[in-house]
N, C-alpha and C positions, 0 to 999 in steps of 0.2 A: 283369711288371706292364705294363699296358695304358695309357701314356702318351697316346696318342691325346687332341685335340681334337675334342668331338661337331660335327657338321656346322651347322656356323655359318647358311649358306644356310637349312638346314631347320628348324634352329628360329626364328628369325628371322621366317619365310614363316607357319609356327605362331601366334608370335607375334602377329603381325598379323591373322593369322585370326580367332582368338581376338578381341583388340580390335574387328575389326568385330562379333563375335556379339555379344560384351557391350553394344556401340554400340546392334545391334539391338533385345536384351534392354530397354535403356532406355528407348529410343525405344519398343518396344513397350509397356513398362508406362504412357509417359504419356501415350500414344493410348488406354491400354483406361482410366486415370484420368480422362483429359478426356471420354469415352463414357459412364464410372458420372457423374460429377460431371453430365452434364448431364440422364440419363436423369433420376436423380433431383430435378433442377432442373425437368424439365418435369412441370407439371403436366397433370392427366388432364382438363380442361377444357379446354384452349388453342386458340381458333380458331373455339370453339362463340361463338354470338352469341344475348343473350337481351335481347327487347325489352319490358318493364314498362313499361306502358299506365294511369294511373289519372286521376281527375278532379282531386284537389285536394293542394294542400301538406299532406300527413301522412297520406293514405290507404295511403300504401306499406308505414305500421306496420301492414296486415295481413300483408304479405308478408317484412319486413325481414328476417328471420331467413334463410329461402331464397336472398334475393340478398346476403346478409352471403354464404353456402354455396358459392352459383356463384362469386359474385366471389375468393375463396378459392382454389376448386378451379380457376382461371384463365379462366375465362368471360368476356366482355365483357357489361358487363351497363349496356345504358343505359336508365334511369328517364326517361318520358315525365308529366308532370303538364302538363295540360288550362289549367287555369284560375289565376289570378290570386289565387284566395282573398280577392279583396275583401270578400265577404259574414261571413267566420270569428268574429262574435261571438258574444259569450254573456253571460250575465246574473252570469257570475261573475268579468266583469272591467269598465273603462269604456272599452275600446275604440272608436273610431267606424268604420263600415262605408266604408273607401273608399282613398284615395291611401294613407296612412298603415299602415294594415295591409297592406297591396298589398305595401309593402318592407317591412314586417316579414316576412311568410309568406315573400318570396323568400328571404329574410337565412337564417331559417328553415331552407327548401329546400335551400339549397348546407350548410349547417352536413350537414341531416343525411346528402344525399346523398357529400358529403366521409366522414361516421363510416362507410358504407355497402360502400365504395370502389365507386362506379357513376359512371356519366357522365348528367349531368342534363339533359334538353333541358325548360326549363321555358317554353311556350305562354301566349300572354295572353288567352285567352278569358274573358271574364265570369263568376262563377259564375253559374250558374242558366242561363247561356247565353242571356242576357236573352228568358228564356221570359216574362217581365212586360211585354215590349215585343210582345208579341203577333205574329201571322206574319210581318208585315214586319219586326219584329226580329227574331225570332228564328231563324226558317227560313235565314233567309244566312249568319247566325251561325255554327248548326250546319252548312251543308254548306261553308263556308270552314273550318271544324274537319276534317270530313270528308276535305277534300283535302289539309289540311296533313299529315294520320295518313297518309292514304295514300300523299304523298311521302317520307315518316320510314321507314315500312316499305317502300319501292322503294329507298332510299338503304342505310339498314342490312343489308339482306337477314336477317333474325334466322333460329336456326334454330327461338326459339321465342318464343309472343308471352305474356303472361299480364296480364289483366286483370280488372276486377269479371264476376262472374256475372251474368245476367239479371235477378236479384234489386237489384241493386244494393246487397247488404251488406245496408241496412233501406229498399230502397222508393226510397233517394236519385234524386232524376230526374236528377242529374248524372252520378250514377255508374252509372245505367242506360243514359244518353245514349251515353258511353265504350263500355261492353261492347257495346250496339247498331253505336257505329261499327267497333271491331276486329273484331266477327263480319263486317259487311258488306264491309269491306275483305278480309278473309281472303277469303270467297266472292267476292267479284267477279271472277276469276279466276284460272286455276291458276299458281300461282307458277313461275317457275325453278325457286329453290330450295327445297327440301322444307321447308314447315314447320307447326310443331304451334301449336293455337292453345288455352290452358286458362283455365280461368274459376276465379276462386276463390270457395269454398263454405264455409260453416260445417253441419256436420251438425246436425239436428235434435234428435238425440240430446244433444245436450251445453248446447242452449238451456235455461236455466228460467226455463222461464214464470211463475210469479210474481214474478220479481223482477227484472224489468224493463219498462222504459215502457210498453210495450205490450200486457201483462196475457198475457192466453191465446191472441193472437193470433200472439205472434212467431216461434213455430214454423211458422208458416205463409211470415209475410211474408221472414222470417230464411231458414229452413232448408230443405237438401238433404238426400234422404235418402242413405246411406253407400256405396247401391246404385249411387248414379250420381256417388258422389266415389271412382274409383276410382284414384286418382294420389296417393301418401299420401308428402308428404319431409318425412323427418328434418332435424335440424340438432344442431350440437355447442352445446357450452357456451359455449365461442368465439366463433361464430355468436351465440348469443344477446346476449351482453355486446356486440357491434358493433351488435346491433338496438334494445340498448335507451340504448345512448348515441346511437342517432340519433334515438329517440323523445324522447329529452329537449331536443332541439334544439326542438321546436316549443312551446315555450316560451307563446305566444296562446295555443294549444289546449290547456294542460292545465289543467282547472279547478282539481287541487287537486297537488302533490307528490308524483309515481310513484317510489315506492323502488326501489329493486334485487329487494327483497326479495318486494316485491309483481309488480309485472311478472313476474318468476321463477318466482310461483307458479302466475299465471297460464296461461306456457305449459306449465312442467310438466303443471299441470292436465288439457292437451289431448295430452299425450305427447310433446310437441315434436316436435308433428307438423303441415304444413299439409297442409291438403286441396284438393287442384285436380280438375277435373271438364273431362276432354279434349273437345274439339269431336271427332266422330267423322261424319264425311259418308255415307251410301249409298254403297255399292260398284258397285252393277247398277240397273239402269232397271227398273221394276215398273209395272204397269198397272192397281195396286188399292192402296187405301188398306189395305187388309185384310190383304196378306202380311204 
């Protein structure tokens, strides 16, 4: 019989070996943990910057849905509103047009841009941009507007801009005002950083004209056709339920009690889709209006 003790030294040396691999083994599984945990942590937006351009406190409920999405998917998404919404009555409240509404609509603004998760830079321009004060009101007005947009988009650097269409939604001179100034600023020249500038569209298709204010016209004054709204985003359910608890914020502005139920149907109706129409520039210099 083989009385011998095994070699103490060698297993011992073993031992320890062992111990650092297992050490390793550990240390290695909660490097590749802390790697899953964050990959999945980061979202697939992060760092992208979107700058939302509109005239008035509640104009963004064309768009809410979209920046409910980016904001979401980690995007920086800061909401510009123009104007003060002093003017925002209607004949279906006793509102009076001035100081009063002014801090309601802001109260408003922060509620909904809060529901939204966006950052709100809210501007005190005049509505109407006191176009009733004629050129020496108005013209300083608007190009003190002008600069201010255009310091907001040098400051942000966005990777993308979106505002009203040329249409101004129905003809609005405020919200045409807007689109006129983010296109000019965009063109004024070429940015650093690469960015896209889109206008939002309602299709033609989806207006009906009889039943609404403006009879058989509003497919005209309204709508784009589908050909040149070629930028088409989805949103979730999710998304929607964040657009329409910020639509409920504006409280002034709803003439009568917007359900869940209705607002829901409404964008189902359009597929839960908005419609943007990219600013797309010339690529080459041409010498005929005719190419």
């Amino acid at each position: 019989m083989n009385n011998s003790f095994p070699n103490t030294k060698f297993d011992m040396k073993n031992l320890f070996n062992l111990k650092i691999l297992q050490g390793s083994w550990i240390t290695f599984a909660f490097i590749l943990m802390f790697l899953q945990t964050n990959l999945f942590a980061q979202k697939p937006l992060e760092g992208k910057v979107i700058l939302a351009a509109f005239a008035h406190p509640d104009d963004e409920m064309t768009v809410a849905p979209i920046l409910a999405k980016y904001a979401r998917e980690g995007a920086k998404i800061h909401l510009v509103i123009v104007t003060d919404g002093r003017l925002g009555v209607n004949d279906k409240t006793d509102y009076v047009a001035g100081g009063g509404v002014i801090a309601m609509r802001q109260r408003e603004m922060k509620c909904a841009a809060s529901k939204l998760g966006v950052e709100l830079i809210h501007l005190k321009y005049h509505d109407q941009l006191k176009s009733g004060e004629g050129y020496d009101g108005h013209i300083p007005h608007v190009r003190s507007m002008i600069k201010a947009m255009h310091g907001i988009v040098e400051k942000l650097k966005p990777d993308v801009i979106i505002t009203w269409g040329p249409d101004g939604g129905y003809a609005h001179i405020d919200h045409r005002l807007v689109s006129l100034t983010m296109t000019q600023i965009f063109t004024s020249r070429v940015w650093d950083r690469p960015t896209s500038l889109y206008y939002y569209g309602t299709p033609t298709e989806s207006i009906e004209d009889p039943k609404t204010k403006w009879g058989s016209s509003s497919k005209i004054i309204q709508g784009q056709d589908k050909k040149y709204l070629t930028t088409h985003v989805s949103y979730t359910e999710e998304d929607m339920i964040k657009a329409y608890n910020s639509v409920i914020c504006h409280v002034s502005q709803l003439q009568h009690t917007r359900s869940w139920e209705t607002y829901k149907a409404k964008r189902e109706k359009n597929g839960k889709i908005i419609y943007l129409r990219k600013f797309v520039a010339p690529t080459k210099i041409s010498n005929s209006v005719f190419d």
